[in-house]
C-alpha positions in Angstrom: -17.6 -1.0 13.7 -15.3 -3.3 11.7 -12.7 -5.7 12.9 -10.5 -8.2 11.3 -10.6 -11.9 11.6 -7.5 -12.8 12.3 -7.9 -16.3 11.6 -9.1 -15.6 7.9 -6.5 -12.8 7.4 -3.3 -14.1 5.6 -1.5 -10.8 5.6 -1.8 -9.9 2.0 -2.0 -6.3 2.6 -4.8 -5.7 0.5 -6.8 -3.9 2.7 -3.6 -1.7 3.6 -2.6 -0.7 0.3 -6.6 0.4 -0.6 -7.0 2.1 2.7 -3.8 3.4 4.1 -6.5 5.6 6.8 -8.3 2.6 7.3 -6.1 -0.6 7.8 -2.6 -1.5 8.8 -0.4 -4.6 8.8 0.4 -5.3 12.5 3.5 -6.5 14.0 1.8 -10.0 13.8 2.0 -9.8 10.1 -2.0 -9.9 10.2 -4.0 -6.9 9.5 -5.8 -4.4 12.1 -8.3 -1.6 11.8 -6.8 1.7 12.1 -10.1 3.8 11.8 -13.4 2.0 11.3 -15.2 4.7 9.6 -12.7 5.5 7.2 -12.1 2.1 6.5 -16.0 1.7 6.1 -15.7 4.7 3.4 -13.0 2.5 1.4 -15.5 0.0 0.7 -15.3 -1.8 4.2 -15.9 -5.6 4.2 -15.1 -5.9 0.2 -12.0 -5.0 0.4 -10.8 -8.5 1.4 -10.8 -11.1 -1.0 -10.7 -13.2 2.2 -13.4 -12.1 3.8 -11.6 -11.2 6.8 -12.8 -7.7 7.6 -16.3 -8.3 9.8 -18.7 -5.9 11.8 
């Protein structure tokens, strides 16, 4: 199951705009996981240049 790190997560988006199913920008400007699997089948903890997105 993947989660974000909100510390390492600067709100780029990144994750969002690869994997609109997957990932979200919250109201807290940081990212959250919408659907693990699907965010998984985007490419999952490579998305983030940041390394933000962790199991």
């Amino acid at each position: 199951m993947l989660k974000i790190n909100k510390e390492k997560c600067i709100g780029c988006g990144l994750c969002a705009a690869i994997c609109p199913e997957g990932a979200k920008l919250g109201e807290d400007g940081k990212a959250e996981v919408i659907e693990s699997e699907k965010l998984q089948g985007c490419g999952g903890k490579t998305i983030c240049p940041y390394e933000a997105i962790e199991e």
